[in-house]
N, C-alpha and C positions, 0 to 999 in steps of 0.2 A: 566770723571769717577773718583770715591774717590779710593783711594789705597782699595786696599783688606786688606793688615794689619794696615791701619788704622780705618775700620770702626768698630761705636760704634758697628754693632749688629754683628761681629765676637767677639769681647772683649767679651760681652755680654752671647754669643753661648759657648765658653771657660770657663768662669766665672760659668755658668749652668753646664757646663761638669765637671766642677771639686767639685762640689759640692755633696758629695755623699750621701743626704738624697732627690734630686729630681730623681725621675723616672718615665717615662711613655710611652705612644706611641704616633706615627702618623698616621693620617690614611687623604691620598689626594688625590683628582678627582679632576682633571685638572691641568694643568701647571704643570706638573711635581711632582717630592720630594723638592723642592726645600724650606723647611722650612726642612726639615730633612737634606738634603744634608750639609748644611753649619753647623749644628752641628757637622757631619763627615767630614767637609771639614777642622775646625779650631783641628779637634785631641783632643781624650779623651772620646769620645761619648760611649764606654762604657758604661761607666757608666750612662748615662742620658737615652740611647736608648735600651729599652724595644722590642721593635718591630716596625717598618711599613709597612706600605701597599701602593699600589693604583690601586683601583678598577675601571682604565677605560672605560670598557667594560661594559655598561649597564647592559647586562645581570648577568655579575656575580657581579655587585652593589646592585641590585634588589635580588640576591641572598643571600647577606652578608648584609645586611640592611633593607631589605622588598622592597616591590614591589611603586614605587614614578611616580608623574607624571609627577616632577620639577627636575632635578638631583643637580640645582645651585637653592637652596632656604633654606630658615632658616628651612623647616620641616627636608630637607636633613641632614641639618647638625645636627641637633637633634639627629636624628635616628643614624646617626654614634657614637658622642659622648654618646649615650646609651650602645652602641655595646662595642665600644672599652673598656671605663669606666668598664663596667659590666665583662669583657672579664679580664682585669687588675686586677680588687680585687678580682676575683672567681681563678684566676691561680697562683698569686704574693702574698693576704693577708697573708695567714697560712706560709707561705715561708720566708716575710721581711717584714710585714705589723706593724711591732716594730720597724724598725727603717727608715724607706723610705715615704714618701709623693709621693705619686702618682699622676699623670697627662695625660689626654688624650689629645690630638690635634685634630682637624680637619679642612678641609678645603674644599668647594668645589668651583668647580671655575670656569669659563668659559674665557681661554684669548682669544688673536687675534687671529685669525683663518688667517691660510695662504689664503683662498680662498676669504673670504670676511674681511670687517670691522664692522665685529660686537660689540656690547656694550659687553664689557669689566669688569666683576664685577664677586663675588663673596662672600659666607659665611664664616667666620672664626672663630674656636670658642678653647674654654680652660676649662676644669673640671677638678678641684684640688686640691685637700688637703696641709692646711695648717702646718696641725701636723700629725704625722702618728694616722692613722685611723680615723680623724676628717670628719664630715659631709663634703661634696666636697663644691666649689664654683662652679661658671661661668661666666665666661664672653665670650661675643659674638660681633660680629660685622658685618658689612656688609661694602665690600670695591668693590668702583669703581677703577678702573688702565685706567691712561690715555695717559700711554707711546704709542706711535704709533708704536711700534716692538716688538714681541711674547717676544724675548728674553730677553727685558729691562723689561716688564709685568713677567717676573717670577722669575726677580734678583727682583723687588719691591716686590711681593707676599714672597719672601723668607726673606728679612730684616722685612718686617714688622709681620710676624711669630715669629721671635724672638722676636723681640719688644713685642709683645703681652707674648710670654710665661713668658719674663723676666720680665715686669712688673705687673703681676699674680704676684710673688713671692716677686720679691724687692720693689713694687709701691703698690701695694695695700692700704695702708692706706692713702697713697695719691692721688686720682681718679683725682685730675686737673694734677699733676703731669706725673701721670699713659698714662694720653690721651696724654700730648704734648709731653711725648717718644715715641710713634706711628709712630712719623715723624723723629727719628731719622736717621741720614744718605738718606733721603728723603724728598722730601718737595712737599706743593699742587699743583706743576703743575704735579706732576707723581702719584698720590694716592689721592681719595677721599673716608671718610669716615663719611655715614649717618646716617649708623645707630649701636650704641652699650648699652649693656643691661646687667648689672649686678646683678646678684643674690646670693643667698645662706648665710650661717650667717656671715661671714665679711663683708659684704655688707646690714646687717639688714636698718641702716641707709642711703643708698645711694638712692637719688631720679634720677630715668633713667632720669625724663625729663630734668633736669640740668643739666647731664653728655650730654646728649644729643645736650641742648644747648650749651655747653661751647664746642662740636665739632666745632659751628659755630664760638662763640667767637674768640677759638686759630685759626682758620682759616682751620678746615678739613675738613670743609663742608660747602655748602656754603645754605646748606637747610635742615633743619628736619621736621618729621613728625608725627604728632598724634591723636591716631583713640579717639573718644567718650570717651573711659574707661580709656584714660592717657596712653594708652600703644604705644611706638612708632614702627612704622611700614616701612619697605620701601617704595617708591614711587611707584616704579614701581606694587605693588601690588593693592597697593589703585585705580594708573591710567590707568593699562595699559587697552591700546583699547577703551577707556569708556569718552562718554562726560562727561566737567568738567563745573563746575560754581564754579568761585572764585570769594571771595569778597576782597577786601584788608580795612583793616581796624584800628585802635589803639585798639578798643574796648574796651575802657575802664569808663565804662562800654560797654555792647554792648546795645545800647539805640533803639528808636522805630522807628529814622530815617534810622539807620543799618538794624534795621529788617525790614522793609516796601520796602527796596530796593531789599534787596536780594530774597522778596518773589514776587514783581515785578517782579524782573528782570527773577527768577525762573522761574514764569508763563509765560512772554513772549518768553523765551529759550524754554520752553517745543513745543511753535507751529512751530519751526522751521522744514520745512518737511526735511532737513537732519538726525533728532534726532530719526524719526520714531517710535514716543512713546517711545523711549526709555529714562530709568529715567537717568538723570546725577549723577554723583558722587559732590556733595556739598563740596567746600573748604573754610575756613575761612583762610586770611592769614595775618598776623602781618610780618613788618620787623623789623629788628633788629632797628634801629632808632626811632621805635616807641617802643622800652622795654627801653630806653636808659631816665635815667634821670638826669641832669646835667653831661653831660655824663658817669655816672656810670650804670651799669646793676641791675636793681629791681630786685630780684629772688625770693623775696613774691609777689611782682607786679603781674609780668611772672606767677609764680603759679595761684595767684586768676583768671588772664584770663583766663589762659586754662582749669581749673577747671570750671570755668563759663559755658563757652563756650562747652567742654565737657558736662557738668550736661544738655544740651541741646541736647546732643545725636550729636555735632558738631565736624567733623575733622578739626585738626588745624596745617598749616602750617608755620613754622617758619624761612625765610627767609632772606636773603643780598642782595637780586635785588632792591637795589634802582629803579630804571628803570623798567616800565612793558614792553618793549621788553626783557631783559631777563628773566624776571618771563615766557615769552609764551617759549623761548629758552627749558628754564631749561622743562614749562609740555612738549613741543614738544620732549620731550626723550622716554617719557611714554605713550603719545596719539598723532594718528592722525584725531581723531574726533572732533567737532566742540567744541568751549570754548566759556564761555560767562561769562564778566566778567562787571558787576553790578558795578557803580561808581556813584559819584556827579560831577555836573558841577565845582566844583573848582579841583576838579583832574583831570580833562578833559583839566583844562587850564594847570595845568604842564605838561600835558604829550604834548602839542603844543608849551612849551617853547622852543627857539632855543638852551640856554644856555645850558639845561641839554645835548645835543646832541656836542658839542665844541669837544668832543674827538676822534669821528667818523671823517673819512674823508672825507666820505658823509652827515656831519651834520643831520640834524633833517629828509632829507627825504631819509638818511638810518637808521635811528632809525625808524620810521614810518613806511620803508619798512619792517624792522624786526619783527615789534607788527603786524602790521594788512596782515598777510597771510590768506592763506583759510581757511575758517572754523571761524573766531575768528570775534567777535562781543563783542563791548561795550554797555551796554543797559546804560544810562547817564539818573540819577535824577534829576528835577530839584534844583532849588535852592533861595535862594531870597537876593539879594544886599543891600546894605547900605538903600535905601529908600523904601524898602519895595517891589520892584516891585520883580517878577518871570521869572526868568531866565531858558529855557531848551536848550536843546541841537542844536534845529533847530533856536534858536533865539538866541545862543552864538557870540558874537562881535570878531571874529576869527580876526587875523592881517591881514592887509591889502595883503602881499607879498604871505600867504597862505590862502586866500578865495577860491580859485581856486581847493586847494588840499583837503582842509576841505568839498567843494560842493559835489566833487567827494564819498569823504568816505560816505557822509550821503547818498548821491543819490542810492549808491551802497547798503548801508544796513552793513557798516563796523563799523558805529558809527549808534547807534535806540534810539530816545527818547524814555523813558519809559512810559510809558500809566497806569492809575490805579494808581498812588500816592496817599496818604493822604499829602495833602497840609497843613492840621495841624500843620502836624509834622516838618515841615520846621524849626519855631524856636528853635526846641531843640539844645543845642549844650553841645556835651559831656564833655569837662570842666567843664560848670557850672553842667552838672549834678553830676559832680565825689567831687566840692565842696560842695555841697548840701549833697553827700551821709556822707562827712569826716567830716561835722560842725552839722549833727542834726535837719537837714531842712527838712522834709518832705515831701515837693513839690516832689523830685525827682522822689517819686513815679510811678508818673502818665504819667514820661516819659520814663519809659522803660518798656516791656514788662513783665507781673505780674509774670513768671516764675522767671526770673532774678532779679524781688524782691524778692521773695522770698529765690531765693539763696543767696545773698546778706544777705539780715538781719538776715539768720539762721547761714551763715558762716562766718558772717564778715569780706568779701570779703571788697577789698581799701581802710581799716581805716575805717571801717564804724561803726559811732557814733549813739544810740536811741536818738530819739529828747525826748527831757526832759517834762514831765508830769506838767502841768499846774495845777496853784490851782483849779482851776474848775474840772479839769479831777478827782485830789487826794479827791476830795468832794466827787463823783459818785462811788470813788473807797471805800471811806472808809466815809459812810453816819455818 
């Protein structure tokens, strides 16, 4: 445990307390005060502490907030920071609203439960005035706690409160800065955070989905998520209960071999009689090694994907599961309905390398044990070799030591050749298409889907170059 007077977010809680142009309130459901508490616990809170609350009694939540169906969800915590915020400038402006910046807190939260082990997570959010009487900011976030004791779950909930308030005020112009303080005095085996979203006019120019990403970057997430419109979302919203279809992919572009598979693989998932008509939630998902270039991070790259892929009405996943047993880990948090995850025979043979599995102690048939549980299905594309022949999933040259294991999966219906390919499309390969689109080539065209051209050449999506107008063309143009 860190000393108590040594930690940053006491210094921090002090440092806020004695500053006397911030003021505002708290208002927490769950876990306690404990983001209030240690303002009062370091001395001087006076002056910072306006008022708290905690409303744990549902009924008088629904009372003091409106009537919710989620008590731990981003709507929750909305409505509070409406409450309190509104409740703040209507009692305090006419009073000190000249020389005080005002600020609301909130939290809602759900920790360990003494009775069972439930998931651990929570909304946390900040509305605040930079100058007195200035239009408010926000920032928000969403935090998983992964300590395995209530009590350690609510000394984390209460450092990273501070963290947040104090870097609202002193971090702000620095938003990479701002996120790697989050973890002060804590670190990611005791706190994860997925999702955070900043607004209001200090933040005119802050892109959520790069803050977003750079959650995963510094290491406080080890997964974000993004609905169609660029807005990021938790997971648990997007997945819970609900079959899933992920595709893993660079995307870059997302070409007609991508799409042919995923709409394959779709149709096949849809006749599964576990799914019982019912539609899946569609994921695209990128890992971080595929945004990575000479290993530095593209963050116009990253943009043009997701925008891409978004402009397609496409959720998109942005991940650090090297390994697709933790990618099924990480959705097994949010569904236990069936997945189906759409691939080509060349990632079919990594996922059978021994090598990737060297760190398990059960090597490769406990990685294997971990990806292919119930419900989970690989629908596998073909593909075509060096001399031209086609290669699918039931004709894959498996190694000799695992034939036996590999008969099993396919026999069983854990690995399904895909059915209904365009064999055309085999020679597309995204590389060449992404040079073609950066040098002026035209061809490219015709290998990606006409939508994705079209977003491409109107937004100049990956460097893309107009191929150059031929004297014959400039003849027709200008007789």
């Amino acid at each position: 445990m860190i000393n108590q007077f040594e930690m940053k977010a006491n210094k921090k809680a002090f440092e806020i307390n004695m500053n006397k142009a911030v003021y505002g309130t708290f208002a927490e459901i769950g876990a306690g005060q404990e983001v209030a508490r240690r303002f009062f616990h370091v001395g001087g809170a006076a002056g910072t502490v306006a008022k708290t609350i905690s409303a744990y009694d549902m009924t008088f939540s629904d009372a003091i907030y409106g009537k919710s169906s989620r008590f731990v969800s981003r709507q929750r915590l909305g409505e509070m920071l409406d409450k309190e915020y509104g409740l703040l400038i209507e009692r305090l402006d006419e009073k000190c609203g000249t020389e005080r910046t005002f600020f609301a807190f909130a939290d809602t939260v759900a920790a360990r439960s003494y009775k069972t082990k439930n998931e651990s997570h929570g909304w946390m959010g900040i509305r605040f005035q930079t100058s007195p009487r200035s239009q408010p900011n926000e920032i928000i976030l969403h935090v998983r706690m992964l300590d395995d004791e209530n009590l350690a779950q609510q000394e984390a909930l209460g450092v990273m409160g501070v963290n947040l308030i104090y870097g609202a005020y002193f971090l702000r112009k620095e938003p990479k800065a701002f996120i790697a303080s989050l973890l002060d005095d804590l670190d990611a085996t005791r706190v994860e955070i997925d999702v955070i979203r900043f607004s209001g006019p200090d933040f005119a120019m802050v892109d959520n989905r790069i803050m977003c990403l750079e959650l995963v970057t510094q290491g406080l997430a080890q997964a974000v998520l993004f609905r169609g419109d660029g807005d990021v979302i938790q997971a648990a919203e997007a997945f819970y209960h609900k079959p899933l279809i992920v595709e893993r992919g660079s995307f870059r572009p997302l070409t007609n071999v991508a799409n042919d598979m995923l709409k394959c693989g779709h149709t096949m998932f849809l006749m599964e009689e576990e799914l019982d008509e019912e539609q899946p939630e569609i994921v695209l998902e990128i890992t971080m090694k595929h945004l990575m270039r000479s290993g530095q991070l593209d963050l116009q790259d990253f943009l043009d994907r997701v925008d891409m892929l978004g402009a397609l009405g496409r959720t998109v996943l942005i991940s650090n599961y090297g390994e697709y047993y933790r990618l099924i880990q990480y959705l097994r948090r949010y569904t236990d309905r069936a997945i189906g995850l759409p691939l080509g025979v060349p990632t079919l043979q990594e996922i059978f390398e021994e090598k990737y599995y060297n760190h398990l102690d059960g090597g490769i048939l406990e990685g294997l044990g971990r990806l292919f549980k119930k419900g989970i299905r690989l629908y596998v594309y073909p593909t075509k070799n060096d001399k031209g022949h086609i290669i699918e999933a039931a004709s894959y040259p498996v190694e000799p030591s695992l034939r036996a294991l590999y008969s099993y999966l396919l026999e069983n219906r854990f690995i399904v050749p895909m059915a209904g390919c365009k064999l055309e499309y085999l020679g597309i390969i995204a590389s060449n298409v992404l040079g073609d689109i950066q040098s002026g080539n035209a061809s490219w065209e015709t290998m990606v889907p006409p939508k994705v051209s079209e977003i491409i050449k109107s937004r100049h999506f990956f460097g893309y170059i107009a191929p150059a107008i031929t004297a014959v063309e400039k003849e027709q143009v200008n007789p």
